[in-house]
C-alpha positions as a Markdown table, in Angstrom:
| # | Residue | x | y | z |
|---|---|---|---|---|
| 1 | Unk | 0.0 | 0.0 | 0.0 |
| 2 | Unk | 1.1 | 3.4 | -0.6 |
| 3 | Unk | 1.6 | 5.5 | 1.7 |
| 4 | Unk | -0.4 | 9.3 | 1.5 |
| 5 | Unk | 1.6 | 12.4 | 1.7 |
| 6 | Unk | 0.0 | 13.0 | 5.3 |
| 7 | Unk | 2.0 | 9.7 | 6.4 |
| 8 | Unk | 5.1 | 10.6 | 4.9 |
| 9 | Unk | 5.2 | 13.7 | 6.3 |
| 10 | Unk | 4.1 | 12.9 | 9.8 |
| 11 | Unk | 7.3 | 9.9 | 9.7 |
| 12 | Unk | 9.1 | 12.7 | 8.9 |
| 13 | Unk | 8.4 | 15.0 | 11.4 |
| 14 | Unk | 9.2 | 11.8 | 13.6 |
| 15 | Unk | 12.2 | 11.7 | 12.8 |
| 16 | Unk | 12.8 | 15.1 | 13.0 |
| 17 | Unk | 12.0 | 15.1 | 16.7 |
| 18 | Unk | 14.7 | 12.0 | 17.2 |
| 19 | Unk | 17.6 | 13.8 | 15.9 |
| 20 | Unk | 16.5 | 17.2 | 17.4 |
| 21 | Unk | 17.0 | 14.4 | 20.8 |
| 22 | Unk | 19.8 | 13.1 | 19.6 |
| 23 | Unk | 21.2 | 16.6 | 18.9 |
| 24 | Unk | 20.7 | 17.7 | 22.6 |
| 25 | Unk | 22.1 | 15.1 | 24.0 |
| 26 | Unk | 25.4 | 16.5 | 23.0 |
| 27 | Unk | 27.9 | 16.1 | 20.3 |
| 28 | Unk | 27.0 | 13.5 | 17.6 |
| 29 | Unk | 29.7 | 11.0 | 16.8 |
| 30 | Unk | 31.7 | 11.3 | 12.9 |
| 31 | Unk | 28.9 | 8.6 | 12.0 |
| 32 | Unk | 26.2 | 10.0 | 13.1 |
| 33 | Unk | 26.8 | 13.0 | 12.1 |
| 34 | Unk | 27.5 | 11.6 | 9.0 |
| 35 | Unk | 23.9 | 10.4 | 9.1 |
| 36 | Unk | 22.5 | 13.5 | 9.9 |
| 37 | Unk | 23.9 | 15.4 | 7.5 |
| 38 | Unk | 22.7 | 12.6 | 5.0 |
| 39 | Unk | 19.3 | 12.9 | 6.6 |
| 40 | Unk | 19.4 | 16.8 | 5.9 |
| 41 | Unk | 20.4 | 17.3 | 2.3 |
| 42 | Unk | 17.7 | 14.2 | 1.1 |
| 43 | Unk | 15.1 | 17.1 | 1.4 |
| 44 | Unk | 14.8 | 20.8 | 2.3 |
| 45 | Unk | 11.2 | 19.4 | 4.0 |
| 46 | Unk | 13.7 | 17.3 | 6.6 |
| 47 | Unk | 15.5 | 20.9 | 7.1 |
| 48 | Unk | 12.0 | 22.4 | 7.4 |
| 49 | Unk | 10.7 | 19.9 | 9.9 |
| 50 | Unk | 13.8 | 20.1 | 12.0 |
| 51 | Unk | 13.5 | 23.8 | 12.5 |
| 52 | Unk | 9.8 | 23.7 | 13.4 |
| 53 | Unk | 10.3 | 20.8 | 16.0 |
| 54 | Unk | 13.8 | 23.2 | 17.5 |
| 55 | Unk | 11.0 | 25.9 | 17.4 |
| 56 | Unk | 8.0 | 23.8 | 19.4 |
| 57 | Unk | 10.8 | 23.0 | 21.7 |
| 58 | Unk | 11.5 | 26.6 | 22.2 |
| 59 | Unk | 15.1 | 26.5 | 21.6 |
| 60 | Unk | 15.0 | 27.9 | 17.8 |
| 61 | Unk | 17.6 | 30.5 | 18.6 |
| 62 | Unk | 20.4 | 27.1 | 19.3 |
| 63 | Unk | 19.1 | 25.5 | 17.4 |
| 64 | Unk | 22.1 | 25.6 | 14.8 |
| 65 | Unk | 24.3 | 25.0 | 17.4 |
| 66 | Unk | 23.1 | 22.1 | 18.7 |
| 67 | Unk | 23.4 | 20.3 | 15.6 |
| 68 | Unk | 26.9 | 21.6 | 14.9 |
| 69 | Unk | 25.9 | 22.1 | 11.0 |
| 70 | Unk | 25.3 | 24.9 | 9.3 |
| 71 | Unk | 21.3 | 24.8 | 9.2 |
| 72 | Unk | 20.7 | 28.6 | 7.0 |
| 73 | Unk | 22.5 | 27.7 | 4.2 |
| 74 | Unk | 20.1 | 24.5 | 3.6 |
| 75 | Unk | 17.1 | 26.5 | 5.3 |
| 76 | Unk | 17.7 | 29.2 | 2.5 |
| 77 | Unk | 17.9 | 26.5 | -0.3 |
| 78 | Unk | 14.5 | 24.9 | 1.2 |
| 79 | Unk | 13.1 | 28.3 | 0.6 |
| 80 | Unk | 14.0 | 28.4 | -2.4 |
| 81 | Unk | 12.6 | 25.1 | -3.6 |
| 82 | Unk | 9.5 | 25.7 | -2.0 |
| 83 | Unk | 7.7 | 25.8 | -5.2 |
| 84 | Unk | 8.9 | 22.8 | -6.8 |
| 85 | Unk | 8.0 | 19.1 | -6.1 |
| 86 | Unk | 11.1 | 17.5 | -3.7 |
| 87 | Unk | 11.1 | 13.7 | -4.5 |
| 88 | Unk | 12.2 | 12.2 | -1.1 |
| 89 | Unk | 14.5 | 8.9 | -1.4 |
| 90 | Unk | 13.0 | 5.9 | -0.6 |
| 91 | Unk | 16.0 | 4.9 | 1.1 |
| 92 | Unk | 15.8 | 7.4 | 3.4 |
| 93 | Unk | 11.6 | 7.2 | 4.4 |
| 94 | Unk | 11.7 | 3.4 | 3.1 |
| 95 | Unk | 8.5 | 4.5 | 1.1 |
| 96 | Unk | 8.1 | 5.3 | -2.4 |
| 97 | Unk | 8.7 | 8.7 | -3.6 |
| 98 | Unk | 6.5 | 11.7 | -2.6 |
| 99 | Unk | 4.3 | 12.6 | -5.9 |
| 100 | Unk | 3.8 | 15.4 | -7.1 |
| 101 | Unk | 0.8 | 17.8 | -5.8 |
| 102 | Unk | -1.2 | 20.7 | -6.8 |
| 103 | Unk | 0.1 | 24.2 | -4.8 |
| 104 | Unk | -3.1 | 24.0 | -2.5 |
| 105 | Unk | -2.9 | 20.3 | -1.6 |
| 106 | Unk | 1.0 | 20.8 | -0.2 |
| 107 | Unk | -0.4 | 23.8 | 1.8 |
| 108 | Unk | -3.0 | 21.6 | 3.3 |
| 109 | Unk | -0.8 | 18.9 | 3.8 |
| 110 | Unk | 2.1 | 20.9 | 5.5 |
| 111 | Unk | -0.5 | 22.5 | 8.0 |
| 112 | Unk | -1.7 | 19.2 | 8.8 |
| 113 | Unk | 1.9 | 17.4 | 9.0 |
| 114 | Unk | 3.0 | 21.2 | 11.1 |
| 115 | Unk | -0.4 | 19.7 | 13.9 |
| 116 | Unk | 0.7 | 16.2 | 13.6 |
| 117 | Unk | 4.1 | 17.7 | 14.6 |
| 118 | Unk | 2.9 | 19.9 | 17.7 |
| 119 | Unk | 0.7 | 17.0 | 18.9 |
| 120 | Unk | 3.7 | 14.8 | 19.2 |
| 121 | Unk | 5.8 | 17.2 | 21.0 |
| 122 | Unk | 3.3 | 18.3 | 23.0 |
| 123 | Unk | 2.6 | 15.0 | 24.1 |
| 124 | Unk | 6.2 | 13.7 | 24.4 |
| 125 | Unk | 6.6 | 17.3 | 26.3 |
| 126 | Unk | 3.8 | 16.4 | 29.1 |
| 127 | Unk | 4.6 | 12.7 | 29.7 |
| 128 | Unk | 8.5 | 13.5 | 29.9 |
| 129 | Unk | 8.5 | 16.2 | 31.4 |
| 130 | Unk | 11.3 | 17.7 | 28.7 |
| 131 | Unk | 13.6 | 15.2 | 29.3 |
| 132 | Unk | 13.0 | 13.7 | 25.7 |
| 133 | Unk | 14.3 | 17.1 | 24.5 |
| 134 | Unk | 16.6 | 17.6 | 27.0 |
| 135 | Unk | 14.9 | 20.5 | 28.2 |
| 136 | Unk | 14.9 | 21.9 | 31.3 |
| 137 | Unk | 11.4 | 21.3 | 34.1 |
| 138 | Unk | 11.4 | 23.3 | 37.0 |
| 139 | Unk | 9.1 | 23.0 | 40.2 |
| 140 | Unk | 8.1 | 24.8 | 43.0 |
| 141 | Unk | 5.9 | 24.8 | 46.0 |
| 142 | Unk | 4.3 | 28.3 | 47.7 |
| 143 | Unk | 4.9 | 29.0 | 51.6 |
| 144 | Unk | 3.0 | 26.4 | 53.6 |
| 145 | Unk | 3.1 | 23.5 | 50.4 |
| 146 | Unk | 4.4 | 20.6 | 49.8 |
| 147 | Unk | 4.7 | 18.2 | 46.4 |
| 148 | Unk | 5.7 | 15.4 | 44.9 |
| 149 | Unk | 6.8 | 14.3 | 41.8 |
| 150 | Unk | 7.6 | 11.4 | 39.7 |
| 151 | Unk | 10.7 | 12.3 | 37.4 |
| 152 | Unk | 10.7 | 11.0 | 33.8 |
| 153 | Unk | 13.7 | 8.6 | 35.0 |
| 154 | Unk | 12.3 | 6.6 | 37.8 |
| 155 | Unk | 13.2 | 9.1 | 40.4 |
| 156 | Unk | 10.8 | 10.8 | 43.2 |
| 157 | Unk | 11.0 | 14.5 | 43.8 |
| 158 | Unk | 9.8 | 15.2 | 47.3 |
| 159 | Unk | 9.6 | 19.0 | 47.3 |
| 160 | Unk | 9.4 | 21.1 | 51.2 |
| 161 | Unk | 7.3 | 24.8 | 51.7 |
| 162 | Unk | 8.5 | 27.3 | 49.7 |
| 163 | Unk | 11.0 | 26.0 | 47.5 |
| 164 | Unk | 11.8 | 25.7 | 43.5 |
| 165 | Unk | 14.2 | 23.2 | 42.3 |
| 166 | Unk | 15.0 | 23.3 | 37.8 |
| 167 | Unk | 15.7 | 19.7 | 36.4 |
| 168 | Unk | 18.1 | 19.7 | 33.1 |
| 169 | Unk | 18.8 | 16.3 | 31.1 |
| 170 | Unk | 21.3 | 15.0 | 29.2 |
| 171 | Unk | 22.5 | 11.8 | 28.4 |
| 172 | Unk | 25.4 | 11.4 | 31.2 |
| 173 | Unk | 23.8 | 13.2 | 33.5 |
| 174 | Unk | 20.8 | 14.6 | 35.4 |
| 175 | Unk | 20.8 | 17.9 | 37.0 |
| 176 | Unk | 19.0 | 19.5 | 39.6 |
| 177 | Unk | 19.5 | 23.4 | 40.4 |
| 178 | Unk | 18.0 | 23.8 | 44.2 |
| 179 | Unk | 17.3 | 27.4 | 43.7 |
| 180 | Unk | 16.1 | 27.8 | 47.1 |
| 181 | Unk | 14.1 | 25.8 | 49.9 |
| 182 | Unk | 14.5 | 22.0 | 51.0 |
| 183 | Unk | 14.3 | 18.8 | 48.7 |
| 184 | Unk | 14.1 | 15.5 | 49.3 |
| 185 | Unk | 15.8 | 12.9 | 46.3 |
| 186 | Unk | 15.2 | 9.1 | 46.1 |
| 187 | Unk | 16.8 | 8.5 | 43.0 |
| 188 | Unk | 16.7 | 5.7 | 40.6 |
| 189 | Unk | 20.1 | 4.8 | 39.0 |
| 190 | Unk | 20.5 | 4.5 | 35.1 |
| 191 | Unk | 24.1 | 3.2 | 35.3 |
| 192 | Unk | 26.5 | 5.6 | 34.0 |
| 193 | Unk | 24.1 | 8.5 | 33.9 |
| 194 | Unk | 24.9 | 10.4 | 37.2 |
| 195 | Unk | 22.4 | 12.3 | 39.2 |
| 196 | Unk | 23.5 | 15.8 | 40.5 |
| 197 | Unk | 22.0 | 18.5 | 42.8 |
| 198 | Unk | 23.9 | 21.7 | 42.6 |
| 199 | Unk | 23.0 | 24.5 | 45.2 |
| 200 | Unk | 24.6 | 27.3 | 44.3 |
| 201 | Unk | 28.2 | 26.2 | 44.2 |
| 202 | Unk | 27.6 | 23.2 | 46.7 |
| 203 | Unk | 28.2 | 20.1 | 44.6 |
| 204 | Unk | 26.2 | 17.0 | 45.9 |
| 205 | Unk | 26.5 | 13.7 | 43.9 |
| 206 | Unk | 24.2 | 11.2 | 44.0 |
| 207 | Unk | 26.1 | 7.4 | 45.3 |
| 208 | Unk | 23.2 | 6.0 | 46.8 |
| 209 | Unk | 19.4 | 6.2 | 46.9 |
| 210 | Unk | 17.9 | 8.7 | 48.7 |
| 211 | Unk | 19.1 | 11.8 | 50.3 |
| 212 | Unk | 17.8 | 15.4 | 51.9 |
| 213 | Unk | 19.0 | 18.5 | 50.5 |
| 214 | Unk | 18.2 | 22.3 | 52.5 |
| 215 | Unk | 19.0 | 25.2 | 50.9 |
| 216 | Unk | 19.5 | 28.3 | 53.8 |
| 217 | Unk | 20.8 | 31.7 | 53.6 |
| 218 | Unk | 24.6 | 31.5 | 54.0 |
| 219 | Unk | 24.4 | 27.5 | 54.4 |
| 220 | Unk | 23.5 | 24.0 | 52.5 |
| 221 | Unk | 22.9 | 21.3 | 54.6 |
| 222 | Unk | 23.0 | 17.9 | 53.2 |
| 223 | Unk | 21.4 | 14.8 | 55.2 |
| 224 | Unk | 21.9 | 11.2 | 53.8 |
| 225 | Unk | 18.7 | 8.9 | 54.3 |
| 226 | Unk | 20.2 | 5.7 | 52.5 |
| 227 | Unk | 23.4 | 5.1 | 50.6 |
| 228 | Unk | 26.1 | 7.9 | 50.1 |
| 229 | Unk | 26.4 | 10.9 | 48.2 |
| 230 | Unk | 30.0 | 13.2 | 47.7 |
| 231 | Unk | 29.9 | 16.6 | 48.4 |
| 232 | Unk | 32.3 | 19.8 | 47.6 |
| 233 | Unk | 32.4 | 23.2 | 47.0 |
| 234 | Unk | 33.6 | 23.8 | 43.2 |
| 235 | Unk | 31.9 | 23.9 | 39.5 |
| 236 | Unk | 30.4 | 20.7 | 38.2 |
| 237 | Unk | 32.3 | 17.9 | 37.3 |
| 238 | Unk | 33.0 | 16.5 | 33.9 |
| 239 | Unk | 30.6 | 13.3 | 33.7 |
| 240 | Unk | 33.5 | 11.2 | 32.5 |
| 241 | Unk | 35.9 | 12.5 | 34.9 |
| 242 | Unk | 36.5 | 11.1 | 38.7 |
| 243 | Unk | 35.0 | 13.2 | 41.9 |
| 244 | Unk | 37.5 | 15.8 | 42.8 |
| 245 | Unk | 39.9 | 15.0 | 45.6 |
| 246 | Unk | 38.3 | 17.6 | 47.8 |
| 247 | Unk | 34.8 | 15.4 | 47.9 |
| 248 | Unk | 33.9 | 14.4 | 51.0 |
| 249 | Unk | 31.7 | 11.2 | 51.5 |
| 250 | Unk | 28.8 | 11.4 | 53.2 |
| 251 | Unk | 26.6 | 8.0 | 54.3 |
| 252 | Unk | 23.9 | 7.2 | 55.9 |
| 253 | Unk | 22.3 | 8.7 | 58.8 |
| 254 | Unk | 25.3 | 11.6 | 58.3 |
| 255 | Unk | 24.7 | 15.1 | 57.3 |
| 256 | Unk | 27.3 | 17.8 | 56.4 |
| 257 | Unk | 26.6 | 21.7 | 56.6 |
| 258 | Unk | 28.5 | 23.3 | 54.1 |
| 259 | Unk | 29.5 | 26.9 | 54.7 |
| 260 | Unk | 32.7 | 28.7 | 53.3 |
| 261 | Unk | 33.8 | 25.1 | 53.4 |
| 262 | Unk | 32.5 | 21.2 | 53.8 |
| 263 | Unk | 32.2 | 20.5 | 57.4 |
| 264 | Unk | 32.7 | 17.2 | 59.0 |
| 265 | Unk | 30.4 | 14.8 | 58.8 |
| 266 | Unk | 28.1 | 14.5 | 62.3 |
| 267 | Unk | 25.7 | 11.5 | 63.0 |
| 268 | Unk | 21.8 | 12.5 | 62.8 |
| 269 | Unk | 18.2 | 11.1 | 63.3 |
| 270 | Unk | 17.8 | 11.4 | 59.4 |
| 271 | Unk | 14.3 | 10.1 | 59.4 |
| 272 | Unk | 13.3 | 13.2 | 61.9 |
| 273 | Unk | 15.3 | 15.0 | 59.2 |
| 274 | Unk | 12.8 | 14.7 | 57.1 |
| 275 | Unk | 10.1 | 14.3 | 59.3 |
| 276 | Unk | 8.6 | 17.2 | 56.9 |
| 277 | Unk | 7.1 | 14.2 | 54.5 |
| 278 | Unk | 4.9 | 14.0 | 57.1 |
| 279 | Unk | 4.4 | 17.3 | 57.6 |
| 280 | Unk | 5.9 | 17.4 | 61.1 |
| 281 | Unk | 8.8 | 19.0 | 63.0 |
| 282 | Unk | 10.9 | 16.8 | 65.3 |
| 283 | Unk | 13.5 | 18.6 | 67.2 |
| 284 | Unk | 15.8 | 17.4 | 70.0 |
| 285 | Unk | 17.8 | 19.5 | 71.8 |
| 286 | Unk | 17.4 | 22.5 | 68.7 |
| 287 | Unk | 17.5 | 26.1 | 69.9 |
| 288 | Unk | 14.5 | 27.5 | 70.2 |
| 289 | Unk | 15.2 | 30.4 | 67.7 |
| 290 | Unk | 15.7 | 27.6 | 64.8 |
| 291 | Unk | 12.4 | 26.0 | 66.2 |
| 292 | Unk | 10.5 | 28.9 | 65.3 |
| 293 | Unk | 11.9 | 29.5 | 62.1 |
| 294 | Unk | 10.9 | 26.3 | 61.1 |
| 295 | Unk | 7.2 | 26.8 | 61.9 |
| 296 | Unk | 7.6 | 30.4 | 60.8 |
| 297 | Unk | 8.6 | 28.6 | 56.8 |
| 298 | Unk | 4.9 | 26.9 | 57.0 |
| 299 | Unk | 2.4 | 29.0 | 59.2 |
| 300 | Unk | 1.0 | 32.5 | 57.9 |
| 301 | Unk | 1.6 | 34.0 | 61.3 |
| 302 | Unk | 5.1 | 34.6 | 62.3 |
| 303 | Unk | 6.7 | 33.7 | 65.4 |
| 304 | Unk | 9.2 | 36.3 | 66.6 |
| 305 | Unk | 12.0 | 36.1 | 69.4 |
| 306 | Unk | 14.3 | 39.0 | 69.8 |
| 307 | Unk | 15.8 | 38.0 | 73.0 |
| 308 | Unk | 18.9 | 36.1 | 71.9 |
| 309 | Unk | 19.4 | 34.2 | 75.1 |
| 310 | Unk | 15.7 | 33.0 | 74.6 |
| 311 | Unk | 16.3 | 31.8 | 70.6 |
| 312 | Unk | 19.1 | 29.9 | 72.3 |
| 313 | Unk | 16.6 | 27.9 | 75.0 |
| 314 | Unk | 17.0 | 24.2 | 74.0 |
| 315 | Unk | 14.1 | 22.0 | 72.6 |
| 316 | Unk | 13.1 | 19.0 | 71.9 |
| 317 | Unk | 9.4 | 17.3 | 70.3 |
| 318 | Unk | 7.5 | 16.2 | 67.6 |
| 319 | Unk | 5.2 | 18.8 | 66.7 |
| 320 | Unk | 2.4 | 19.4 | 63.6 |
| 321 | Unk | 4.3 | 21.9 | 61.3 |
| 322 | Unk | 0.8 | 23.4 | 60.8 |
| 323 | Unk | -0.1 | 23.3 | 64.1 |
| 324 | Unk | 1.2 | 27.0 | 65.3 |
| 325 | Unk | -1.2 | 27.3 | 67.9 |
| 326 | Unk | -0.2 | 23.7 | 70.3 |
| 327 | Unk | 3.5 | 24.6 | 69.6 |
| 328 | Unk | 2.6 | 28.0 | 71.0 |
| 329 | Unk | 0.9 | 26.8 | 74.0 |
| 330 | Unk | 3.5 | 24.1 | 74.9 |
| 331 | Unk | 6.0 | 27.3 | 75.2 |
| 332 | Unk | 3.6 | 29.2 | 77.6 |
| 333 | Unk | 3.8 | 26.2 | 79.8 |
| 334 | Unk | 7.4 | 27.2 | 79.9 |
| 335 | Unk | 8.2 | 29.7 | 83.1 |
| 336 | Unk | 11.1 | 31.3 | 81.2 |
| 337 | Unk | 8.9 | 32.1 | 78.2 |
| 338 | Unk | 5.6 | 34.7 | 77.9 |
| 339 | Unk | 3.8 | 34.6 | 74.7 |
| 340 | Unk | 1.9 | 37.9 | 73.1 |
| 341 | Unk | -0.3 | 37.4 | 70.3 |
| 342 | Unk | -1.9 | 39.3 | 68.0 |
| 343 | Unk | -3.5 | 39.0 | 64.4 |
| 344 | Unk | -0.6 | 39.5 | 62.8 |
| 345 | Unk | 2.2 | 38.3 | 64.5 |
| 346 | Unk | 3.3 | 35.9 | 67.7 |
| 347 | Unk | 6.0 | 37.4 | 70.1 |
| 348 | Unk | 8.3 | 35.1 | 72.3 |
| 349 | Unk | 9.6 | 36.8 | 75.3 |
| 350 | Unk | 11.6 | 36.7 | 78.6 |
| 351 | Unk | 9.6 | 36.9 | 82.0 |
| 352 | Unk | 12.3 | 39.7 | 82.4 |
| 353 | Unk | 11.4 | 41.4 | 79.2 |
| 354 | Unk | 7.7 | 40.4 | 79.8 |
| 355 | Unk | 7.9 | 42.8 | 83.1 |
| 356 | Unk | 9.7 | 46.2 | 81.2 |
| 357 | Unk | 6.8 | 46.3 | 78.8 |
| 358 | Unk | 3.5 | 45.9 | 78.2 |
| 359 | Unk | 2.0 | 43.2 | 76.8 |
| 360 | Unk | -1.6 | 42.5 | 75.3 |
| 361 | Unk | -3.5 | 38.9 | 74.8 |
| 362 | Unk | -0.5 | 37.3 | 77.0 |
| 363 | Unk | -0.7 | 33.5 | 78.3 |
């Protein structure tokens, strides 16, 4: 059976979209490229389609340099054949050769090959997330929310209040930018494709499964669930390359805060680490100026404490991370502490501070 025009164009929008994949997965080798450039010249429709699927992937302006060939020259001489019937080689479609159609017909039939097109990006786009394009995803949670998400590899993102991670593909690696906030990774490997989470330039490589990641001003602290990861301070590492002498191993039930400089490793309860999956705050032994800043990154009320010796009182629970109101109370329990509330705000002070000022709605 022959195939219609429709077909052949839809197969080779198809194919299109795999080399514009295959493209962004970095530099082809001297045969594929070979290929490619084979795959070009057949037909200024296969330069035509490649350009459309670069431009429903949004990345039109590289496009040229992802491919490493120069594209305008054969763009300008598809332009110019526009008019004319292009026979395309059956070698290269494995069909017989397009035949020739009246000027209204190839209109029709390149607007309907051009929605063919966008429908399979489109889809490809939704189901993978961009990684089939190599494309980069980001997500992000508002103040008080909390997500998950199943990456296109087999890997869960589990995603804290306020925070934005961007996920970039390639095919040695898989990169996640933690712009800000707290992330939890259980990763699923793909053998020599690494997984990376970069947070500003704190370097944390994936070694094992499943590991927490917190993003604070002046800080990164890095908390190791199951397996190992290798942290440093530095620009990324080459895929093919070994870790840099200066990463540190960290397994599990370790975390790291890294600073100026990677600390030393110190053992934690990683599971109350990231007791925030459950949307609770488990604390033993934290100041209580780090305790309220926790409930402060989920609760529409903040908790203030300007007395510094008061941030420093030491405290330990499980508590609801949405639950301002019985952490609150357990603190007026407290004979060193006084709590003022008002609509806006909760205050946190001294019995001594309590006595030189006035205070309204105290308990």
């Amino acid at each position: 059976m022959t195939p219609s025009n429709e077909q052949i164009r839809l197969a080779i929008a198809e194919q299109a979209i795999e080399w514009f994949v295959q493209n962004r997965g970095g530099p082809l080798d001297r045969e594929a490229r070979s290929r490619f450039m084979a795959w070009l010249k057949a037909s200024p429709v296969h330069v035509g389609e490649y350009l459309a699927i670069a431009g429903l992937a949004r990345d039109l302006d590289t496009a040229a340099n992802t491919t490493q060939i120069p594209l305008e020259p054969l763009l300008v001489r598809a332009r110019e054949q526009a008019h004319r019937v292009v026979p395309l080689e059956p070698s290269v479609l494995g069909h017989a050769p397009v035949t020739t159609l009246p000027r209204m017909s190839r209109v029709w039939s390149l607007a309907a090959a051009a929605a063919l097109a966008f429908i399979a990006v489109a889809t490809l786009w939704l189901t993978r997330d961009g990684e089939r394009f190599g494309l980069p995803r980001t997500y992000s949670t508002g103040h008080g929310e909390q997500s998950v998400r199943a990456l296109p590899d087999g890997s869960v993102l589990h995603l804290n209040t306020d925070s934005q991670v961007t996920v970039h593909y390639s095919r040695r690696e898989r990169v996640v930018d933690l712009d800000r906030g707290q992330a939890l990774f259980q990763v699923t490997h793909q053998g020599e494709r690494g997984f990376r989470v970069a947070a500003g330039n704190t370097q944390v490589l994936d070694v094992g499964t499943q590991f927490d990641v917190y993003r604070r001003p002046g800080a990164v602290r890095v908390t190791v669930v199951e397996g190992t990861v290798a942290v440093y301070i530095g620009p990324p590492p080459m895929p093919t390359k070994p870790l840099p002498p200066a990463a540190l191993r960290v397994g599990a039930g370790y975390q790291v805060e890294v600073r100026d400089q990677v600390g030393s490793p110190r053992p934690v309860d990683a599971r109350g680490v990231v007791a925030w999956l459950k949307r609770q705050i488990v604390f033993e032994n934290e100041p209580l100026g780090e305790v309220a800043d926790e409930f402060n990154r989920y609760g529409h009320i903040a908790i203030e404490i300007e007395d510094e010796a008061l941030r420093s009182l030491p405290i330990t629970g499980v508590f609801d991370a949405y639950d301002v109101d019985s952490f609150v109370a357990s603190l007026a329990t407290m004979k060193e502490v006084v709590v003022q509330r008002t609509p806006t705000r909760i205050r946190i002070l001294s019995r001594a501070s309590a006595r030189r000022e006035p205070l309204s709605d105290t308990r």
